[in-house]
C-alpha positions, -999 to +999 in steps of 0.1 A: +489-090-402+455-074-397+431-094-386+389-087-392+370-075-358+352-109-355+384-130-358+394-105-327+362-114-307+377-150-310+402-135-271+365-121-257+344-152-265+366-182-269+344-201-241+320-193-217+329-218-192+365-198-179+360-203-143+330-221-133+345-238-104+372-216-091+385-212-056+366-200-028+329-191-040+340-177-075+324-184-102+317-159-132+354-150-137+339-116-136+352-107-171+345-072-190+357-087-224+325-075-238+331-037-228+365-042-251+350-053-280+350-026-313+321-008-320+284-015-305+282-055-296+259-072-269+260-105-259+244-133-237+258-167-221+253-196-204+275-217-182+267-250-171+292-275-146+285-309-137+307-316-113+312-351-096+331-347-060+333-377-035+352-385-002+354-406+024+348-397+062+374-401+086+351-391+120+357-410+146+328-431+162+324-440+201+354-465+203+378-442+185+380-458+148+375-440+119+343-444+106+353-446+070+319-433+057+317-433+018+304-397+006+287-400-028+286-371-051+276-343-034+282-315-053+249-304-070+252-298-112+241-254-116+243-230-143+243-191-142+240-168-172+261-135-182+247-108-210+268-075-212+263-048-242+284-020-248+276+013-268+305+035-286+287+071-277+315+085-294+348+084-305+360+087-275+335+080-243+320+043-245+293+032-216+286-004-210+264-026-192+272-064-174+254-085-159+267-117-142+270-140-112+303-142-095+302-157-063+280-197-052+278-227-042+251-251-047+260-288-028+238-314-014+251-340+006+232-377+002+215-398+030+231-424+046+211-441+076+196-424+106+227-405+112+261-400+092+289-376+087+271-355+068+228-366+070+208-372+099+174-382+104+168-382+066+183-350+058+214-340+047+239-311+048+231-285+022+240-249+011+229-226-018+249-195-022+235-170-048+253-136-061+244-111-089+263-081-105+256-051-122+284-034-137+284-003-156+311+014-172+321+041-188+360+044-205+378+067-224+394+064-252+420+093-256+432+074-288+429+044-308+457+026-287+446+034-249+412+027-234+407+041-195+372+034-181+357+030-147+320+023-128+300+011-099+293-020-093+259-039-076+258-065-061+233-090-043+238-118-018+215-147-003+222-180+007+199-211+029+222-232+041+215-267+066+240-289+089+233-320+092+251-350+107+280-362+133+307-339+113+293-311+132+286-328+169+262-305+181+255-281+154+240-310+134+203-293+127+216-256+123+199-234+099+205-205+088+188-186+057+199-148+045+179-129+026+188-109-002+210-082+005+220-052-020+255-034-016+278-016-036+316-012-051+336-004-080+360-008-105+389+005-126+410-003-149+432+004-185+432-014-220+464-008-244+458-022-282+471-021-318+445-034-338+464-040-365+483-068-349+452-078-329+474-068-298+455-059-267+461-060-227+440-051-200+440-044-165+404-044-142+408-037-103+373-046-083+367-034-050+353-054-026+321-051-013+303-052+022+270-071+032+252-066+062+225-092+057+194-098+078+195-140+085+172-161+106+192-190+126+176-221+139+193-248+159+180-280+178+196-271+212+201-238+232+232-230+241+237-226+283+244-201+300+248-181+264+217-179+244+185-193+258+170-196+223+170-219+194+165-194+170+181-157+167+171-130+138+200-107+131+226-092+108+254-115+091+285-099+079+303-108+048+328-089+026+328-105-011+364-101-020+386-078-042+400-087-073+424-083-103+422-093-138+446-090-165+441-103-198+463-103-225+461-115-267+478-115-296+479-126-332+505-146-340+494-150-379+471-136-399+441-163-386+455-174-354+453-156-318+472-165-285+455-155-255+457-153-218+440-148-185+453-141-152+427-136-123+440-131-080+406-130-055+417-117-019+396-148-003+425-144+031+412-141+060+374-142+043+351-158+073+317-159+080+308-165+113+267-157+120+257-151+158+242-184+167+268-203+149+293-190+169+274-189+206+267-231+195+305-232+192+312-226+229+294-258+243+316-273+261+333-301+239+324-283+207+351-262+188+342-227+178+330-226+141+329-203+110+300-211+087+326-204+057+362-195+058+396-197+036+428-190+047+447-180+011+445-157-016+428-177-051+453-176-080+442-190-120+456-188-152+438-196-184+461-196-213+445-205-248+451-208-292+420-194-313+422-204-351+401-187-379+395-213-405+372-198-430+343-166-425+321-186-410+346-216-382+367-209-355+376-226-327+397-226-295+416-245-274+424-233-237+446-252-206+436-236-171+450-238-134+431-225-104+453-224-069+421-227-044+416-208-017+431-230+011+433-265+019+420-278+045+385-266+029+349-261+041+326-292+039+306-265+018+330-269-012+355-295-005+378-287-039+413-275-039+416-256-068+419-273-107+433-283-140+415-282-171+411-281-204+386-266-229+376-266-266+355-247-280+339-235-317+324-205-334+300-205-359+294-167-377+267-170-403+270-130-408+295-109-408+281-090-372+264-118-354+283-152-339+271-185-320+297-200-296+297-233-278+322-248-255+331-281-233+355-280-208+373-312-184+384-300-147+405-321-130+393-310-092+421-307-066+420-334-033+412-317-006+408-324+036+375-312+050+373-296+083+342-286+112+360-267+140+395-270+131+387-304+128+392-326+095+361-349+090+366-360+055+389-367+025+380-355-011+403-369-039+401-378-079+374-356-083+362-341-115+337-319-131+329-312-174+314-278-180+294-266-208+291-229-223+267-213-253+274-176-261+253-154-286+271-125-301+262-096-318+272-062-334+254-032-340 
């Protein structure tokens, strides 16, 4: 049962769209697939989600009832793009190069009269998250069965993100924008194949990586006592997390692959909690506040089928699970985790080039949002579709 290298690529690039609304801030998936593949190859994808998440608020108003505020979709639609190419020096020593975005968030909330859970005086509460990666790499390939490799990692951060509205009492009108930020980490990991079976497994440890970011704060009221200043320039702290990966594939006929992914992100005990932020949280009658935070680890599964049907047509078919990162969530990302599933087809006019497309459907968990410790809104029968294009080729 020996299956041709492209109908192998089918585990690598079965759809682009593997975890485009994860738990916590992931994204990406933060695959190496591309490093794996045989010979030279390079690649570049696309990821689109459209996501549709709405709630109701259950803030209470001045006589103590809920005020049952319908949230509209607030989750904003975003794409981010992956390319990666990898170079067989020698028999031995490969070196590769990947580029993607692991970590956002991109969310708008609508506005609804002078002031709301989320909007007041015609704006609403917004963040934009934004991460990049560099990986390289460099494995070893002692023989054709085991491949060892290693490399540093590079990493940005920024974000802009506004509160706005009675879910935040007094820090309605906080602001906070970080710039860009570089840091660095690493990563490791092992790959064990037999070609001729189209058998392979791999294992890829990421370190995590610290940001000290510079971040101008702005708020509409002082804080007494504390901080006689609406607005404070300083350093925010924020630790992207650690991660494992382990994929695994097989053929199970001469045209036909079984494939899985199995991803754990340390978001525990991940909080951001920027200087002003927190002073604001000690007026009296205002709970202390993190301006993100998730209180569990972020488990997924993708398990998937890959079919050859001629030189030219494959396709795919893939089920996923995603555990979250914690429920209750931030009003930043008010998703507990997901189902989905994906098709997705491959079109190979030449033996050494490929065009991929995908579609995926993500049933998006219900989940309580809290300010404070407080829950101001419910999230439930929420949904997303996501999109992917991948161009492949070998050299």
């Amino acid at each position: 049962m020996k299956l041709k290298p492209l109908s192998i690529a089918l585990f690598a690039c079965t759809l682009s769209t593997s975890a485009v609304f994860a738990g916590g801030l992931d994204r990406s998936g933060q695959s190496i697939q591309a490093f794996l593949q045989p010979g030279n190859y390079a690649e570049a994808g696309i990821s689109i989600l459209d996501p549709d998440v709405k709630g109701t608020s259950t803030v209470k108003n001045d006589f103590g009832d809920y005020t049952g505020d319908k949230i509209s979709d607030m989750a904003d639609d975003y794409y981010f793009i992956n390319t990666a190419i990898k170079v067989q020096a020698t028999d031995k020593i490969s070196l590769g190069l990947i580029y993607d975005q692991p970590y956002g968030a991109d969310a708008i909330y609508s506005v609804n009269g002078p002031v709301s859970t989320f909007s007041q005086a015609g704006e609403g509460t917004s963040v934009e998250v934004e991460t990049q990666n560099l990986t390289a790499l460099i494995g070893f390939q002692p023989n054709e069965n085991w491949n060892f490799y290693a490399g540093p990692v590079w990493q940005t951060v920024e974000a802009d993100i506004k509160l706005r509205g009675a879910a935040y009492k007094s820090l309605s009108g906080y602001n906070i924008k970080v710039e860009q930020e570089e840091a660095y980490g690493w990563l490791a990991g092992f790959a064990y194949q037999i070609p001729e079976i189209a058998l392979k497994a791999a294992v890829t440890y990421r370190s995590e990586i610290k940001h000290n970011a510079q971040a101008h704060e702005t708020s509409k009221i002082a804080v007494p006592g504390l901080i006689d200043l609406r607005e404070i320039d300083g350093i925010v702290n924020a630790t992207t997390p650690q991660s494992v990966n382990i994929d695994l594939q097989s053929g199970v006929s001469e045209n036909t692959l079984v494939f899985a992914n199995l991803r754990w992100v340390h978001w525990d005990q991940f909080t951001v909690s920027p200087q002003l932020l927190n002073s604001l949280g000690k007026i009296p009658g205002q709970s202390s506040q993190d301006l993100i935070s998730y209180d569990k680890d972020q488990w997924s599964a993708n398990l998937g089928l890959g079919h050859k049907f001629s030189e030219k047509w494959s396709a795919s078919t893939t089920v996923g699970w995603d555990s979250g990162a914690g429920n209750p969530v931030t009003t930043l990302g008010p998703t507990e985790g997901y189902w989905s599933l994906g098709l997705g087809a491959q079109y190979s006019p030449a033996a050494n080039y490929f065009i991929q497309a995908g579609v995926k459907h993500l049933w998006l968990g219900d989940a309580h949002a809290q300010t404070g410790g407080n829950i101001v809104a419910e999230f439930e029968d929420n949904n997303a579709w996501a999109y992917g294009m991948k161009i492949g080729y070998r050299f």
